[in-house]
C-alpha positions in Angstrom: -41.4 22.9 82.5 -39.0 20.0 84.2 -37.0 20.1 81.0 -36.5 23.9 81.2 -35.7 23.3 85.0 -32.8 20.8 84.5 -31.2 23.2 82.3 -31.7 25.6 84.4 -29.6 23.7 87.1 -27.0 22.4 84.7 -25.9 25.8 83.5 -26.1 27.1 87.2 -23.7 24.0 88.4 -21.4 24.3 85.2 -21.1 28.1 86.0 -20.0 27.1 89.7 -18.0 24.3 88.5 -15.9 26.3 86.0 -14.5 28.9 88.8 -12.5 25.4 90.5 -11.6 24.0 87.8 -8.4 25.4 85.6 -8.5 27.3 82.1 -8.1 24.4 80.4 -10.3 21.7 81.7 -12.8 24.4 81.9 -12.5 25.2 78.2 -12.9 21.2 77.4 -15.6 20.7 80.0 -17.2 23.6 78.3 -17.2 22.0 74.9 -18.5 18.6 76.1 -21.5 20.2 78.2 -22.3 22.5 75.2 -22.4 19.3 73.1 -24.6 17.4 75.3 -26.8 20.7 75.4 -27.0 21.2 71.9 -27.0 17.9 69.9 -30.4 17.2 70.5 -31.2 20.6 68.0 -28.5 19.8 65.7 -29.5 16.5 64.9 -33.1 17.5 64.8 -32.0 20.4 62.3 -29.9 18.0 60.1 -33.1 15.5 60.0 -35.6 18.4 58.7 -33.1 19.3 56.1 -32.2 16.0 55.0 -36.4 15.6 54.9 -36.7 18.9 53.0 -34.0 17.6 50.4 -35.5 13.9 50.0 -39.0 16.0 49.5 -37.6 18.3 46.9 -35.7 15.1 44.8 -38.8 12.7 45.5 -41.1 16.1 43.5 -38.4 16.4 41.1 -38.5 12.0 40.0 -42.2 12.8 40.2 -42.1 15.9 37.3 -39.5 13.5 35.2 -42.1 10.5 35.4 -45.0 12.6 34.4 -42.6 13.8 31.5 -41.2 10.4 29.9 -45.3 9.3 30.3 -47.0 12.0 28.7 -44.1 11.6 25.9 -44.3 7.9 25.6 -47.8 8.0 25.0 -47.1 10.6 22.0 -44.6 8.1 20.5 -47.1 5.4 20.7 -50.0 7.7 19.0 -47.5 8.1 16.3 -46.4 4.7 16.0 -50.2 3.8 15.6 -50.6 6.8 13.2 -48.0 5.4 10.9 -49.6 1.8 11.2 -53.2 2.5 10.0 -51.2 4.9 6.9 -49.1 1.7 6.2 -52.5 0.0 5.6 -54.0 2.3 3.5 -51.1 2.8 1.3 -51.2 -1.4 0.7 -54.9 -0.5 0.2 -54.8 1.6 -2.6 -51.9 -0.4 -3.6 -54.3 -3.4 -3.9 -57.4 -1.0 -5.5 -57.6 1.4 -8.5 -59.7 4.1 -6.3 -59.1 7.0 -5.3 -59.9 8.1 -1.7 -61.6 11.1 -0.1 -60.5 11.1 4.0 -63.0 12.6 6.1 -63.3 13.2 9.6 -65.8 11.8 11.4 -67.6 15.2 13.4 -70.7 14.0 15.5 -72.8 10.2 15.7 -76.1 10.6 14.4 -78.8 9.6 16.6 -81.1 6.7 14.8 -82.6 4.7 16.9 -79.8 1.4 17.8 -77.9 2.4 14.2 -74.7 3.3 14.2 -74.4 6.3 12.1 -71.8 9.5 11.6 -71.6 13.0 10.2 -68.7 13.9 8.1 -66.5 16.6 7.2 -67.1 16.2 3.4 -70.4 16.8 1.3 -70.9 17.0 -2.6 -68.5 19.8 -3.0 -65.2 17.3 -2.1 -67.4 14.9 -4.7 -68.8 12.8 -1.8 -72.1 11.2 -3.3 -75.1 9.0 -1.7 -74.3 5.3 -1.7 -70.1 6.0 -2.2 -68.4 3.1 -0.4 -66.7 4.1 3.4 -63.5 2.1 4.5 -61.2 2.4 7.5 -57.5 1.9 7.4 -58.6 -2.1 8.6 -61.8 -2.9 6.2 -65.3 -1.9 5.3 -67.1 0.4 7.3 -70.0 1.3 5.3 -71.7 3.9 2.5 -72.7 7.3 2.2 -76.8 7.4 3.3 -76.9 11.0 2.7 -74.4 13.9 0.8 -75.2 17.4 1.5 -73.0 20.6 0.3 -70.2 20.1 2.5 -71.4 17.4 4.7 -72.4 14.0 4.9 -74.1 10.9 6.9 -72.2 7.8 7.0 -74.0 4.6 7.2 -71.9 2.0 8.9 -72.2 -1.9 9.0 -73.8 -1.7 12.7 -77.4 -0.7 11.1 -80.2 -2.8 10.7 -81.5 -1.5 7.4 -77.7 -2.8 6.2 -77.0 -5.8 4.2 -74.1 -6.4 2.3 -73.4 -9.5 0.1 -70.3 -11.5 1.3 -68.0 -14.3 0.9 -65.5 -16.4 2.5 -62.0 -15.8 1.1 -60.9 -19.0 1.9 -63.7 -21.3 0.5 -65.6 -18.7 -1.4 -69.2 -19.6 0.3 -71.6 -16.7 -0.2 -73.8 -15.1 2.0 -75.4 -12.4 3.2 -74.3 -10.1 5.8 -76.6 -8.4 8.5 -76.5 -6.6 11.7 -78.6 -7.6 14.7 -77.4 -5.4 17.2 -74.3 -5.8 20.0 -70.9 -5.5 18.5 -71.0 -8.3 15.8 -72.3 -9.1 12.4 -74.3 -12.2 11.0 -72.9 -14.0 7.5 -76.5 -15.6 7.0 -77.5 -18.1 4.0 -74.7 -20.5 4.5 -76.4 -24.1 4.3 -75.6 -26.3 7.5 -72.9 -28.3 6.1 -71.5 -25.1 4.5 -67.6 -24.8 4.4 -66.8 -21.9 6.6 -64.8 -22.2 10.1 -63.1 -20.0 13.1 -60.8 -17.7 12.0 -62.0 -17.2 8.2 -62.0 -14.0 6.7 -65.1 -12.2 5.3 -64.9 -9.8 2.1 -67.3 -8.5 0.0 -68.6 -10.4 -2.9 -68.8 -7.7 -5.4 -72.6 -8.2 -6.0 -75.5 -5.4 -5.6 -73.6 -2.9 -7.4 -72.6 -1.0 -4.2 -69.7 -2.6 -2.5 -66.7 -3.2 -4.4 -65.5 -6.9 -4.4 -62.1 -8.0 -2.3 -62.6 -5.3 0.9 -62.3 -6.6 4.3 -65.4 -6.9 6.3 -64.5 -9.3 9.7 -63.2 -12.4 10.9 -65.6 -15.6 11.7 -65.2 -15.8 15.7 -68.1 -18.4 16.2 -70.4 -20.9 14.1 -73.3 -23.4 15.2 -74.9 -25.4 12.7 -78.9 -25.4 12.3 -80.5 -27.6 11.1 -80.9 -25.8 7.8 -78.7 -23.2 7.8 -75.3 -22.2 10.0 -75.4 -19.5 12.4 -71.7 -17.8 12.1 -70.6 -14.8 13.4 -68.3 -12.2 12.1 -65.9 -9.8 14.1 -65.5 -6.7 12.1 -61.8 -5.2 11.3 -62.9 -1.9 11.9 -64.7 -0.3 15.3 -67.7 0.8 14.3 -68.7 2.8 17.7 -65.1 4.3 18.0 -64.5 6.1 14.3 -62.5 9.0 14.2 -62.0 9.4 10.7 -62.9 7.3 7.3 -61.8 7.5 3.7 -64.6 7.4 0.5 -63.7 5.2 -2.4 -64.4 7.5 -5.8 -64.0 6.0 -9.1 
């Protein structure tokens, strides 16, 4: 109201100030009064613009980030993608099998086992007790083959048990699950040679497992009395598979 009143008495005193003063003084008095008026709503215009424009640009940087994100993660998805078929190329390089890939469609409930359904049954020539790999090692065997479906067995199950050795020193033993996320080489006496860091393959032996596939990597020993306690790291993620390939003769 005070504000409105003070213009009110400066447009009123500039009106009776312009009929003494001359043309051209009034003209230039004009312009700086109008100026003082009016600045105050110019600058305030020129601020919500420039707002409006650092808004619109500060939306736009957002849009571009989400972009390059979204297509970073692709390029990572296929970097990893050609990384696990680089593996399995060297695999069958290694190995006179041929593979069936399968893709892993639902866990099977089974008490604390770790088991899968697949995509292929006995009509893509999946059989019981066929051998299951990953693009890193063993996973485990076929436990049952139906027409066009299967249930894969994997490592974490306690009714597995796999005969092993060390690759470097060649002890053998027995491998077992016990629960958690690890497995248990057991049957290696207390002096046994087996450390940190060894690999763990399959020995070949029961007639199941072929011999030379990559199981896990010793992460921790203690040595009983009688026998050591080591524990093995699997290569592969057994609560995490997506898809799996079946070794056929």
């Amino acid at each position: 109201m005070r504000r409105g009143f003070f213009v009110y008495l400066t447009l009123v005193f500039f009106g009776i100030s312009c009929m003494f003063l001359k043309e051209r003084i009034r003209v230039d008095f004009a312009r700086e009064l109008s100026s003082m008026i009016f600045y105050p709503f110019s600058r305030a215009y020129l601020e919500i613009k420039e707002r409006s424009e650092a808004k619109r640009k500060a939306e736009l940087l957002s849009q571009k980030c989400a972009y390059l994100s979204l297509k970073l993660q692709h390029m990572r998805e296929f970097a990893a993608e050609n990384e696990r078929l680089r593996k399995l190329l060297e695999f069958r390089r290694r190995h006179s099998f041929r593979l069936i890939p399968c893709e892993v469609v639902a866990s099977v409930p089974h008490g604390l086992n770790v088991n899968y359904i697949l995509s292929r049954g006995r009509k893509q020539g999946v059989e019981k007790d066929m051998v299951a790999i990953g693009y890193n090692g063993l996973i485990g065997k076929i436990r049952e083959a139906g027409t066009h479906t299967s249930i894969l067995q994997t490592l974490f199950d306690f009714n597995s048990s796999i005969g092993a050795i060390d690759q470097r020193s060649r002890v053998f033993g027995i491998l077992r699950w016990k629960g958690g996320n690890f497995l248990f080489f057991e049957g290696v006496p207390s002096q046994g040679d087996v450390l940190p860091g060894d690999t763990i393959i399959t020995s070949g032996m029961g007639m199941v497992y072929p011999k030379g596939i990559g199981i896990g990597e010793v992460v921790e020993i203690e040595r009983k009395e009688v026998e050591m306690v080591v524990k093995v790291r699997p290569f592969e993620n057994m609560r995490g598979l997506e898809e799996v390939f079946i070794l056929t003769p």
